[in-house]
C-alpha positions in Angstrom: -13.9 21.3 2.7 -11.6 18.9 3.7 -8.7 18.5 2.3 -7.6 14.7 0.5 -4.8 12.6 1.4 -4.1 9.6 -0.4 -3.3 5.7 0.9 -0.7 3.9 0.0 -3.1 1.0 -1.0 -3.2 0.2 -4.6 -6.1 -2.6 -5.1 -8.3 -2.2 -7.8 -11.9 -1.1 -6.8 -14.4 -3.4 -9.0 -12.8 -6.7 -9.6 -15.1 -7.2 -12.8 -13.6 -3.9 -14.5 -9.9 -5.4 -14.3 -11.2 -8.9 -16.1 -12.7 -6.6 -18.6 -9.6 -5.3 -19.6 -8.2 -8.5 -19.7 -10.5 -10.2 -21.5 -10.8 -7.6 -24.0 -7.1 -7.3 -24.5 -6.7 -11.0 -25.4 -9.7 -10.7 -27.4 -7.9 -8.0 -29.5 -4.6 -9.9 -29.3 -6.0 -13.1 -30.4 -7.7 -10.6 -33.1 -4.2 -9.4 -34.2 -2.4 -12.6 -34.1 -5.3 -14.3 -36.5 -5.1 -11.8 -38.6 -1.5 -12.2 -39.1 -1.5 -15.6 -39.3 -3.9 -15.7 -42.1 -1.6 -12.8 -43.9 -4.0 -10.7 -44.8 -3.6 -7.2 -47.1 -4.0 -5.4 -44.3 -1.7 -6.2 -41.3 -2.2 -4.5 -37.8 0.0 -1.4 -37.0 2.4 -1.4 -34.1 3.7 1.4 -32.2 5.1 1.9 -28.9 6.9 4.4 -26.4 8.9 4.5 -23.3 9.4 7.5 -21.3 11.7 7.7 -18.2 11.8 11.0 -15.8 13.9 12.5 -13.1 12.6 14.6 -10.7 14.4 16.5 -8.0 12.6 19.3 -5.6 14.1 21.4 -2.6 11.3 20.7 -0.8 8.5 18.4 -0.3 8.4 15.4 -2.6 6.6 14.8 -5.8 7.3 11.7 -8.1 9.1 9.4 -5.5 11.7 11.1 -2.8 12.7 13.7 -5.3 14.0 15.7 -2.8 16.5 13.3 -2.6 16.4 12.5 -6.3 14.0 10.3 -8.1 13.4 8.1 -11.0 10.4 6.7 -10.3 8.8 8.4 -13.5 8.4 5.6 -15.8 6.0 5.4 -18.8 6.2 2.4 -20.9 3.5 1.7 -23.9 2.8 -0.7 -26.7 -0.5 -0.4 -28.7 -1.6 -1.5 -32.2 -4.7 -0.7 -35.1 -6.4 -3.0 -36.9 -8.7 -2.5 -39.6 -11.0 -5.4 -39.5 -13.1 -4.1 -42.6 -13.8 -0.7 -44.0 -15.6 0.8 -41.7 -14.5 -1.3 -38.4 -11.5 -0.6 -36.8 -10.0 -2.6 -33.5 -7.1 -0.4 -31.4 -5.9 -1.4 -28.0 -2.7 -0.3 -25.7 -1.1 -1.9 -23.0 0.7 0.3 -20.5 3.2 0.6 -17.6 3.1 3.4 -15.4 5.4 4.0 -11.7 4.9 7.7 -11.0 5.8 7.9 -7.6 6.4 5.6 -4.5 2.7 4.2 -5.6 3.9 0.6 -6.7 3.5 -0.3 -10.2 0.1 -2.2 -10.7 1.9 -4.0 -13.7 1.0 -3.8 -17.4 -2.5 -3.0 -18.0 -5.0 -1.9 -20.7 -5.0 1.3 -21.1 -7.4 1.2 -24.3 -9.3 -1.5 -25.8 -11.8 0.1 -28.7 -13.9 -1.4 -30.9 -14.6 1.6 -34.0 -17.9 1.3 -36.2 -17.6 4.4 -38.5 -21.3 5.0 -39.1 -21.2 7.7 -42.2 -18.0 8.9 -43.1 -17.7 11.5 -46.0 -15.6 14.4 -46.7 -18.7 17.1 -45.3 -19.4 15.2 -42.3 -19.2 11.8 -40.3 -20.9 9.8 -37.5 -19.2 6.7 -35.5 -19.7 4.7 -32.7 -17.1 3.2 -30.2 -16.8 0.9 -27.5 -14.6 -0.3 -25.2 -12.6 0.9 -22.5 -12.5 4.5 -24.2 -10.2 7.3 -23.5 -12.8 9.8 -22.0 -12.7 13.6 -24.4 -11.7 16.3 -22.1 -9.6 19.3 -23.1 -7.0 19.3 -25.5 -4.4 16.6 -23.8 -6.4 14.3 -21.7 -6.3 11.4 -24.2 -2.9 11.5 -25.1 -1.2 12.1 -21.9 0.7 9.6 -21.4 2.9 10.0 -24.9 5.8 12.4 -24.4 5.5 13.4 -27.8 2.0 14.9 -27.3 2.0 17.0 -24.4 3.1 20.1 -24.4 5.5 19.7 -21.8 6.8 17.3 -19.4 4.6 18.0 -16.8 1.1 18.3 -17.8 -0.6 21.6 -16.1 -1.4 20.4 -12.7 -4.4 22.5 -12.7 -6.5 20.9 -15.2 -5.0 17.5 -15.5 -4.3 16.9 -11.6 -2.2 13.2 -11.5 -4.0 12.1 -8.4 -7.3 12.3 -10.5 -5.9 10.5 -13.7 -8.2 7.5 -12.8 -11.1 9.1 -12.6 -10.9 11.2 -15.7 -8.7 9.1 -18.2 -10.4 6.0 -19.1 -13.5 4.1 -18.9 -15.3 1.0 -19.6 -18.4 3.1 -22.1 -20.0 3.6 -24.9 -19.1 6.8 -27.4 -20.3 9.0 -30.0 -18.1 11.0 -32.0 -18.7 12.9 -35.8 -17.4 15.9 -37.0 -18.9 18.3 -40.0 -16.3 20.7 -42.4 -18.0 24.1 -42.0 -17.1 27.2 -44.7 -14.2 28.3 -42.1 -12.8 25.1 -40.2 -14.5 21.8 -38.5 -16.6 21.3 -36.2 -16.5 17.6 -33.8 -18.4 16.4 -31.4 -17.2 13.1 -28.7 -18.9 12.2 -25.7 -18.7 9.1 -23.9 -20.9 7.1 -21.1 -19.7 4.1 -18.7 -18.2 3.5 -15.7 -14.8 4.4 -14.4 -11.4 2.8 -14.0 -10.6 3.3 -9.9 -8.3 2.8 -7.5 -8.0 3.0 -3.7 -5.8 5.5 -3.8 -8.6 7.6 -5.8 -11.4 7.6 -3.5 -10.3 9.8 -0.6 -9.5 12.2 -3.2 -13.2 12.1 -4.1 -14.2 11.9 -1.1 -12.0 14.7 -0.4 -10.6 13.0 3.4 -9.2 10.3 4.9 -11.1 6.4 4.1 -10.6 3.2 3.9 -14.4 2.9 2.4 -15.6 1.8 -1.2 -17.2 3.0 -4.2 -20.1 1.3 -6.0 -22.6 1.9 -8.9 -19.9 5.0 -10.6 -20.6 6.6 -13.8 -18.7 8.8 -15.6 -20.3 11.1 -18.8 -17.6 12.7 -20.8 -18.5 15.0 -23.9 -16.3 17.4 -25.7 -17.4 19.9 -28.9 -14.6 21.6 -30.7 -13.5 23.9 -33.5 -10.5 24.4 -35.5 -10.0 26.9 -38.1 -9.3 25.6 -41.9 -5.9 26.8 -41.7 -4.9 25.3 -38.5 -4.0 28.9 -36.9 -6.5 28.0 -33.9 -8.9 25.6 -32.4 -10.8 25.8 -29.2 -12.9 23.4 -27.4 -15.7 23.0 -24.7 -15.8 20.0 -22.6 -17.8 18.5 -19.4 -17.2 15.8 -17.4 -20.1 14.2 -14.5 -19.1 11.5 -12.4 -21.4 10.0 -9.2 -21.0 7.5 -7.2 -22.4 6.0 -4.0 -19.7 5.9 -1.2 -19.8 2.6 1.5 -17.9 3.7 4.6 -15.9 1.5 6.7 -16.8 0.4 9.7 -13.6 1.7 11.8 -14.2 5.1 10.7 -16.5 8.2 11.7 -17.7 8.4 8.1 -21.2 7.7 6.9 -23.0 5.7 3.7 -23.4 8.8 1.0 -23.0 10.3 -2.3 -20.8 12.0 -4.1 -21.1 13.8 -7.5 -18.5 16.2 -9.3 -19.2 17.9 -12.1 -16.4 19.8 -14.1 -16.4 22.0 -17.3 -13.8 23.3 -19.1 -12.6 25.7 -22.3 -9.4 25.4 -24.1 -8.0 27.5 -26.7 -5.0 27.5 -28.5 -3.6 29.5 -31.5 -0.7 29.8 -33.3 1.1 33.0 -34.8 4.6 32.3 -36.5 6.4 30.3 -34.5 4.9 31.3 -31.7 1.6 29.1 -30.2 -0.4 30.1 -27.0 -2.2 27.3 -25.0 -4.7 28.0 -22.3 -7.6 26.3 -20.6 -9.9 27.4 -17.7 -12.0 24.8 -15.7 -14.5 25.1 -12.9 -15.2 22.2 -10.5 -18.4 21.6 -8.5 -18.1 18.6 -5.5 -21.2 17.8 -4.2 -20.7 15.4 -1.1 -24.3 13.8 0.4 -24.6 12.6 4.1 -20.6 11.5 3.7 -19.6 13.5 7.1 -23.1 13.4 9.0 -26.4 12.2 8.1 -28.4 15.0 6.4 -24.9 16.6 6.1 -24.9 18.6 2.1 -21.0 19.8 1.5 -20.6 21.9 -1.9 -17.6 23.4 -3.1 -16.9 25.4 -6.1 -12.9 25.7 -7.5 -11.4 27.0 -10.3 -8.2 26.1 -12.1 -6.4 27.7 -14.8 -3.2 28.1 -17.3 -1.7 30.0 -19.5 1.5 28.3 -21.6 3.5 30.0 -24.4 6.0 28.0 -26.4 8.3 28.5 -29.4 9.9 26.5 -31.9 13.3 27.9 -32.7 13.3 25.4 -35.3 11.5 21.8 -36.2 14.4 20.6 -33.1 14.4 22.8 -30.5 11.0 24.6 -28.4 11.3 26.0 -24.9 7.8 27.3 -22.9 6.9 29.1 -20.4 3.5 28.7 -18.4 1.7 30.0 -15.6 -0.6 27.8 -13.5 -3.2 28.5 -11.3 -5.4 26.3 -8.8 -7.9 26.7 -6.0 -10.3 24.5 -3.9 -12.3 27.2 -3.5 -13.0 30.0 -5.0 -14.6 31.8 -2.6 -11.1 31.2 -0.1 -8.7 31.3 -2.7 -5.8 32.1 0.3 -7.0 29.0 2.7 -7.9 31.6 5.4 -11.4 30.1 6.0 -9.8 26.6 5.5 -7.4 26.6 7.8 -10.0 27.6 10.8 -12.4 25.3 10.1 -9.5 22.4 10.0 -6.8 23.2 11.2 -4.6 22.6 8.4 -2.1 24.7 6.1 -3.7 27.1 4.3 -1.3 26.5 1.8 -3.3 22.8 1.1 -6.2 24.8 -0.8 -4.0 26.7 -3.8 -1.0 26.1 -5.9 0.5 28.6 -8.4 3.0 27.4 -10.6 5.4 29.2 -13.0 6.9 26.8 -14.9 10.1 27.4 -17.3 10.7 24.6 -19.9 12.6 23.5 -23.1 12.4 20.2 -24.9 14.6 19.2 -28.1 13.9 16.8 -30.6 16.8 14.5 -32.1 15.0 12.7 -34.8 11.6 11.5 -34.9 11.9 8.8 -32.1 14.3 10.4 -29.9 13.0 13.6 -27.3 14.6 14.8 -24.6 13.1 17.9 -21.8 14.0 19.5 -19.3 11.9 21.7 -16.8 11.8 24.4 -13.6 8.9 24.6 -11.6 8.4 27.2 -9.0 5.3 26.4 -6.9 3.3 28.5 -4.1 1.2 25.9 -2.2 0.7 22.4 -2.2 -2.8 21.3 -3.4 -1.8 18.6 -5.6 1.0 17.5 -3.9 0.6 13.5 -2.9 0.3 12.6 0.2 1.4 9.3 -0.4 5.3 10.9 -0.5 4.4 13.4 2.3 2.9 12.4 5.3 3.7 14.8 7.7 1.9 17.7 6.7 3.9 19.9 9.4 6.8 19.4 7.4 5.7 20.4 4.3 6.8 23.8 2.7 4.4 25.9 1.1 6.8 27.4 -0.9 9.2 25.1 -3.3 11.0 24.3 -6.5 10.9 21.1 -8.7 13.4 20.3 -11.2 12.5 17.8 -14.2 14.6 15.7 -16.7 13.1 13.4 -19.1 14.0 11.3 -21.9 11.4 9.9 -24.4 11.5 7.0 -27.3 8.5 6.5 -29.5 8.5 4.3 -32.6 
């Protein structure tokens, strides 16, 4: 399997998806702003956040030219609710992201959802949503881009891999979501079905090489069934997540017109004891890459990624963490060995293991500031955007992160 590496291009694949967006963000603000005109008894809701990050490692780079120092970890949101009638709800979110030397693709929509809650009683409920949809997967996928809601500054690389946030964070779809109170806890149920929000910069990491080629007819299924106890000691989840897509290669390149198709599953647990709470999720991914390299040509892979995160409240201010963080390409080369013949790269491309030491302190209920140690063996998830030589980069390295958060 080959390895990705990422271009510094940034132009959105799929013109139409980006008017979407638009179009349904000045839908909803045109909602908001009749709505307020007209002063009705129930006004929209605003909220917003802004997170800036520091990032400094004594090798390789990650988040800009951290080895030198970097801020270029900027989060900025604004999003609203409106209840149009009782059971109708309109929600959007505009957001600003730089992680990186990627430039800024300006203020986006992150979320535009129209709500229909079917059936809603206290023993169960059934909606429908539509939109472009924050896709259920695991505990943090639709919620991390707030500060406040991850459990750390750095979401486990593992699971939530940055150079894959595209693929797995939004679409333009369709949903289903309920939920039914069971004699121990609840039971819920989301899945959702449309077409993905891509970049450039994401398809040779589906692709998994080097291309300057296109994407066309995507589709993305998303579905997550969880639990969580009555008493809120523990909750664990099952999600899956298929995408396909057809891949057009470019002419100036020795690549071929194919498919590709990954599949990923996932379990997440988390309980609580005290003020103690342990966080883990395990996820196996299957890439299945069609006539891509040479006509005929089938490439599978199978890799695994995995965490494990303990954190404790000292009180309702102060938590530190501490996690251990596992990836692989594949599973059946876990060390590269096999990788590195076949391609004459690094092993050290194929894994990462991450121990990561962390504490994060509340002031108030806006205010949130973190700080975090990484110590990293490998470089699977490391951008090549901010390292381009892959000589010079270090298998082994540390990352240092600083972050201060706002939310009202």
């Amino acid at each position: 399997m080959i390895r990705c590496k990422l271009y510094p291009s940034i132009k959105r694949v799929g013109q139409a998806r980006k008017w979407f967006g638009i179009l349904a963000c000045c839908g909803f603000a045109a909602s908001i702003s009749n709505v307020t005109a007209h002063g009705l008894d129930n006004p929209p809701q605003w909220h917003g956040f802004a997170n800036q990050g520091f990032s400094y490692t004594t090798e390789n780079n990650f988040l800009g030219e951290s080895s030198e120092g970097s801020f270029k970890f900027l989060e900025a949101g604004l999003n609203a609710s409106w209840r149009a009638l009782n059971t109708l709800q309109i929600s959007g979110q505009l957001l600003y992201r730089q992680t990186g030397n990627a430039p800024p693709d300006g203020v986006e929509v992150d979320y535009a959802i129209a709500d229909w809650r079917v059936l809603d009683t206290f023993d169960y409920g059934f909606g429908v949503r539509a939109g472009r949809i924050k896709n259920p997967y695991g505990f943090f996928n639709e919620t991390r881009d707030v500060a406040a809601t991850r459990p750390s500054i750095l979401l486990p690389e593992s699971i939530y891999i940055d150079y894959l946030r595209e693929l797995m964070h939004s679409s333009d779809s369709v949903g289903l979501y309920g939920h039914s109170e069971l004699a121990g806890g609840t039971a819920t149920f989301y899945a959702v079905f449309g077409r993905p929000i891509l970049y450039d910069t994401t398809i040779p990491a589906i692709i998994y090489t080097q291309t300057q080629g296109s994407l066309e007819d995507e589709a993305i299924y998303s579905a997550r069934v969880g639990y969580e106890d009555g008493s809120g000691i523990w909750r664990v989840a099952v999600s899956v997540a298929d995408f396909r897509a057809d891949y057009l290669a470019a002419d100036t390149e020795p690549l071929f017109d194919g498919k590709s198709h990954i599949t990923q599953f996932l379990f997440s647990a988390e309980g609580y004891w005290q003020n103690f709470r342990l966080t883990g999720e395990y996820q196996r991914r299957l890439i299945r890459t069609e006539n891509v390299y040479f006509p005929g040509l089938t490439l599978k892979n199978k890799g695994d990624g995995y965490y494990l995160q303990l954190s404790y409240d000292f009180n309702v201010h102060f938590s530190a963490y501490v996690r251990w963080d596992r990836i692989y390409l594949n599973n059946q080369d876990k060390k590269g060995v096999l990788y590195e013949a076949r391609t004459q790269e690094p092993a050290h491309f194929t894994y990462a293991k991450d121990i990561t030491w962390g504490a994060r302190y509340a002031i108030n209920t806006n205010w949130l500031v973190g700080a975090e140690y990484h110590r990293v063996d490998g470089t699977y998830w490391l951008p090549d955007l901010e390292n381009r030589s892959a000589e010079a980069q270090s298998s082994r390295w540390d990352m240092y992160l600083l972050q201060v958060s706002y939310r009202f």
